[in-house]
C-alpha positions in Angstrom: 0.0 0.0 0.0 1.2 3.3 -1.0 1.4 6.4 1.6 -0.5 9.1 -0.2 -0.5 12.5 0.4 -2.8 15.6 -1.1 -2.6 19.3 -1.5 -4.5 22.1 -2.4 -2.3 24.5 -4.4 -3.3 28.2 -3.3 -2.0 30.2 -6.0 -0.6 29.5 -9.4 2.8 27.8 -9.5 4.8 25.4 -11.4 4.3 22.2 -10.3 8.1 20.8 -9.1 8.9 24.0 -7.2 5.0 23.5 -5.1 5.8 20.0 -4.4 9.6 20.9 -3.4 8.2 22.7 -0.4 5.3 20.6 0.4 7.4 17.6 0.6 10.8 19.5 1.6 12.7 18.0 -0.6 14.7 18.9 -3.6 13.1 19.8 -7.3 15.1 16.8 -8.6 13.8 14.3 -6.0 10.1 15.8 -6.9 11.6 15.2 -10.7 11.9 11.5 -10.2 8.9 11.0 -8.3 6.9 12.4 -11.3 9.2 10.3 -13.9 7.5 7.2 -11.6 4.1 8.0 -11.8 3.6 8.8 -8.5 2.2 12.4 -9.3 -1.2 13.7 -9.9 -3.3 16.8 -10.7 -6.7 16.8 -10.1 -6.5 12.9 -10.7 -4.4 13.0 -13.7 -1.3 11.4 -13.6 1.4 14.6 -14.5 3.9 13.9 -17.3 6.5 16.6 -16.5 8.1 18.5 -13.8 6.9 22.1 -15.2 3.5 21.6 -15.2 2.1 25.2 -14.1 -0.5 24.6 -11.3 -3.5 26.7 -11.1 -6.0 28.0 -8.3 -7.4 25.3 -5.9 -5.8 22.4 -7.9 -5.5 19.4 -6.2 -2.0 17.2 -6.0 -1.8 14.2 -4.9 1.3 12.0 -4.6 1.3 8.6 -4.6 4.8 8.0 -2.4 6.2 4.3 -3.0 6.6 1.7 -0.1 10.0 1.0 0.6 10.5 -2.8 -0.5 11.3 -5.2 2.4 15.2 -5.1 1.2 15.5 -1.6 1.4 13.6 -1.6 5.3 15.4 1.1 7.0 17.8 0.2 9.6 16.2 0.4 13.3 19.3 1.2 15.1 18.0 3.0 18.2 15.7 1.9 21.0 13.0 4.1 23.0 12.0 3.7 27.1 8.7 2.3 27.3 7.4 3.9 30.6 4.2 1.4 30.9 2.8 -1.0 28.4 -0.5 -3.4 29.1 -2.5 -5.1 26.2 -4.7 -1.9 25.4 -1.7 0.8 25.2 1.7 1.5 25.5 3.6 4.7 27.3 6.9 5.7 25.7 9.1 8.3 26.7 10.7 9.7 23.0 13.9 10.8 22.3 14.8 14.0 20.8 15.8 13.4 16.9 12.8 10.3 16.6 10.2 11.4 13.5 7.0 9.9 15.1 5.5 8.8 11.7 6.7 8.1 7.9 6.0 10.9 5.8 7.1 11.7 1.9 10.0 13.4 3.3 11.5 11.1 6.5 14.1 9.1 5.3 15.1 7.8 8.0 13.8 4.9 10.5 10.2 6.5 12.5 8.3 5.8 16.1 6.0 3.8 14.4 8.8 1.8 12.4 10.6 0.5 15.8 6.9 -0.1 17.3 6.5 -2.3 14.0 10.0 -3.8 14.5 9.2 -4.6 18.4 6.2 -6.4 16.8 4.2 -4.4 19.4 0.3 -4.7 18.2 -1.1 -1.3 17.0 -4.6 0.7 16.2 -5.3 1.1 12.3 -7.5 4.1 12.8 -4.9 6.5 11.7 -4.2 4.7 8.4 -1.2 2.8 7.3 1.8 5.0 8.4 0.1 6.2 11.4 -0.6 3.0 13.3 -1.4 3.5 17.1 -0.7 7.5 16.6 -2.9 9.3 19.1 -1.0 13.0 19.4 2.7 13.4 18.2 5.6 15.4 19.2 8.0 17.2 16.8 11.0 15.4 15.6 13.0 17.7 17.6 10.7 17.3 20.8 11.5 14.7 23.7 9.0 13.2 26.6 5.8 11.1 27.1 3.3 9.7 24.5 0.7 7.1 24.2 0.3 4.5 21.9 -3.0 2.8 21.1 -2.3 -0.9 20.6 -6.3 -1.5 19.1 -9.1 0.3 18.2 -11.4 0.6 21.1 -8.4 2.5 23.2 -7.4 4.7 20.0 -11.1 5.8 19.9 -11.8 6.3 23.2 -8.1 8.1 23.8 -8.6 10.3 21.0 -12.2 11.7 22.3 -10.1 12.9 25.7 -7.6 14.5 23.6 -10.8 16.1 22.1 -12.8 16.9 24.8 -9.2 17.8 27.2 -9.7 15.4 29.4 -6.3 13.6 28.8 -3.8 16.6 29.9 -0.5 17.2 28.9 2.1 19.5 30.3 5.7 20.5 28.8 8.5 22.1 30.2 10.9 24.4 28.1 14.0 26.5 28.3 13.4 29.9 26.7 15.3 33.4 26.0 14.5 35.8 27.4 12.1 35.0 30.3 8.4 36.0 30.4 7.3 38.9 32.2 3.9 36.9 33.6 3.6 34.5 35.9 1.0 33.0 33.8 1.1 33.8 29.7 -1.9 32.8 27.8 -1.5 32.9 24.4 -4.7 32.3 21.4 -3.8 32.6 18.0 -4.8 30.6 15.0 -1.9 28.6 13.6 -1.4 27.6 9.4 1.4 26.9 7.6 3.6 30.5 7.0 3.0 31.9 3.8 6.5 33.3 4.2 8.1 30.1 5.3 6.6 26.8 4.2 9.2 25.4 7.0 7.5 27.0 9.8 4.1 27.6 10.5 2.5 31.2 12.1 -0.5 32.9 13.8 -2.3 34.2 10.5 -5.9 35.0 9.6 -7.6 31.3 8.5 -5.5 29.1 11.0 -7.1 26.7 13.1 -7.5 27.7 16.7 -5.1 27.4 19.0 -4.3 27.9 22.9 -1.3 27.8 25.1 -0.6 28.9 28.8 2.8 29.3 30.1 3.9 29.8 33.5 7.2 30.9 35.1 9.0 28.0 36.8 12.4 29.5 37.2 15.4 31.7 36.3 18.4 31.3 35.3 21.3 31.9 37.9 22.1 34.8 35.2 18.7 35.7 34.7 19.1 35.2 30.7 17.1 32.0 30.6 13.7 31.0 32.2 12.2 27.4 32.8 9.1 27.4 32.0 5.8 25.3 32.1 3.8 24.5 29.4 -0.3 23.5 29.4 -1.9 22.7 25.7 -5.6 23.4 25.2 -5.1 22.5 21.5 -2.3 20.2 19.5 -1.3 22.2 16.7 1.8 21.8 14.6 4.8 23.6 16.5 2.1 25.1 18.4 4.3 26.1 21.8 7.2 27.1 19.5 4.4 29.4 17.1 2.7 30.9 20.4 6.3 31.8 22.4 7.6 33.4 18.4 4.6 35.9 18.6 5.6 37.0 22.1 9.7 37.5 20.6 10.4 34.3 22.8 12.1 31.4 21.8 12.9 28.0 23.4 17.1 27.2 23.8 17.6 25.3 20.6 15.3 26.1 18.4 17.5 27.1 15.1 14.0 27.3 13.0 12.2 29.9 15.6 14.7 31.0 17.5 18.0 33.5 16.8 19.6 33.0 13.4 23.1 32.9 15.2 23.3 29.1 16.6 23.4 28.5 20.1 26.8 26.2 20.5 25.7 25.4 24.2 22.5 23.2 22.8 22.3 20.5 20.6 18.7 19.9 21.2 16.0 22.3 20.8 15.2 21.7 25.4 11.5 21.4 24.8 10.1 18.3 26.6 6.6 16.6 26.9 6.5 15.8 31.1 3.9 15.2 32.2 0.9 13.0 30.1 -2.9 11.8 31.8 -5.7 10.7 31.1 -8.3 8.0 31.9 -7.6 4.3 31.2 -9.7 3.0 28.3 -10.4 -0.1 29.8 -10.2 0.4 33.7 -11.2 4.2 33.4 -9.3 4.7 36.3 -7.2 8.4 35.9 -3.5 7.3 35.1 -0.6 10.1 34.6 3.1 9.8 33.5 6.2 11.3 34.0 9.0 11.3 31.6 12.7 11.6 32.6 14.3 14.5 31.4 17.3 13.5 28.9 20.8 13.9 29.7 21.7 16.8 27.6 18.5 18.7 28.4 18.8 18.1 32.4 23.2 18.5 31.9 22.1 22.5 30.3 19.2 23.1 33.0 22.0 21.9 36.1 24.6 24.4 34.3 22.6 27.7 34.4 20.2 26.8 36.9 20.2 26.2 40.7 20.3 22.6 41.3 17.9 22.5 44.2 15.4 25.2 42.5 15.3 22.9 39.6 14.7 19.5 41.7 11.9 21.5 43.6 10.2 23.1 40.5 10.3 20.0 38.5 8.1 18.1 40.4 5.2 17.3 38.5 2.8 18.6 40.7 4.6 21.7 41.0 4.0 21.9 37.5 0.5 21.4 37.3 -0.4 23.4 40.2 1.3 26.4 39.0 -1.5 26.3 36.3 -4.5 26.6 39.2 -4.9 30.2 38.8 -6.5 29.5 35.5 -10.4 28.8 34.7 -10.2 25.8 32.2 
């Protein structure tokens, strides 16, 4: 089975330099995918790169399976934090695509959860097996995994209705004035930057609250605590850009000058709840902080600050002052 994709072009363009930045790859890889037969407009299959695209067109590409002797390598593993026979609670590095997508090339979440053998929901469609939310490549910390459909259904309606909560923690520049920052803004993909997406006019709605964990011993950086009332894409790293802040790390948001002192954009997903499909007992998970994020947090913060203020209630409680 192929893993399609479609796209609604929004203003005339040729059709290799649209697909180039859809798929974020290069005009010659979009080249070869057309030379296969793999591309079509408005459900004819396109004969050249240079096709000029109109108005509300729709492309679709058809991306090839990789064959069973080209399966990518799975040379990494991932910390399962809980697993029973309804779902499975992983803590995911920093660097791990959740999902295959025209443009991964490398080894996904859902590849070593295929590799493991580890049963999974087919709600989501072929690539997305067991997918109930997803982190950003660059994101560490908690998901769940729905291993049939019952527990994907019933997951999904709490991540709908907010009953399944999730909080992040982040290290940004420069700190927040408010103890509490609420942010709503409608997030699309930037029609300046089809890398990044933005709070522009026709986005779908989004809200984040932040609130002020610590500082920095030099005051320069700020831990903070993140609550989602939505899951947009990049929708913490969208909502801190409009307030000119910018998590350590982040080298598509943040400052174009690189920050040498972080290889990791230090935005992690800590704390994850929500009630048990099958036991519908309330069930919450913590995910250990990685070694490069916490070795960066000990270095500019104060060690015993940090060890108070990362408690996961602490966390969560600094969140109380606001009416949900």
């Amino acid at each position: 089975m192929n893993d399609i994709e479609s796209y609604v072009c929004e203003s005339p363009e040729r059709l290799d330099t649209f697909l180039a930045h859809k798929l974020n790859q290069s005009r010659s890889q979009v080249a070869q995918l057309i030379k296969k037969e793999c591309v079509f407009v408005d459900e004819k299959k396109v004969p050249r790169s240079g096709v000029k695209l109109k108005q509300n067109q729709i492309v679709r590409v058809e991306f090839p399976k990789v064959k069973e002797e080209e399966a990518l390598e799975i040379d990494f593993d991932v910390e399962v934090l809980f697993e029973d026979e309804n779902l499975l609670v992983i803590n995911k590095p920093t660097g791990l695509t959740v999902h295959p997508a025209p443009s991964v090339k490398e080894a996904t979440l859902v590849d070593w959860l295929k590799h493991k053998g580890i049963r999974l929901s087919t709600i989501s469609g072929e690539e997305r097996h067991g997918i109930v939310h997803r982190l950003d490549k660059g994101t560490s910390g908690v998901m769940v995994v729905a291993k049939n459909n019952e527990a994907h259904q019933a997951l999904s309606e709490q991540l709908q209705d907010k009953s399944m909560g999730r909080y992040y923690i982040a290290v940004i520049e420069p700190p927040l004035k408010d103890e509490i920052t609420i942010i709503e803004g409608p997030i699309k993909r930037s029609s300046n930057n089809r890398l990044k997406m933005a709070c522009e006019a026709g986005g779908k709605d989004a809200k984040t609250a932040f609130s002020q964990l610590c500082l920095s011993e030099d005051e320069k950086y700020q831990l903070i605590g993140c609550k989602l009332f939505t899951g947009r894409t990049h929708q913490i790293r969208v909502h801190l850009e409009t307030k000119s802040r910018h998590i350590v790390g982040d080298h598509l948001y943040g400052a174009v000058k690189k920050d040498a002192s972080s290889e990791r954009i230090l935005l992690h997903a800590y704390e994850l709840h929500f009630i048990h499909p099958m036991t519908n007992e309330m069930v919450s998970f913590v995910a250990p902080i990685e070694p490069k994020m916490k070795e960066f947090i000990f270095k500019k913060f104060d060690k015993e600050q940090i060890d108070e203020v990362t408690e996961p209630k602490f966390i969560i409680n600094s969140f109380n002052s606001l009416n949900n």
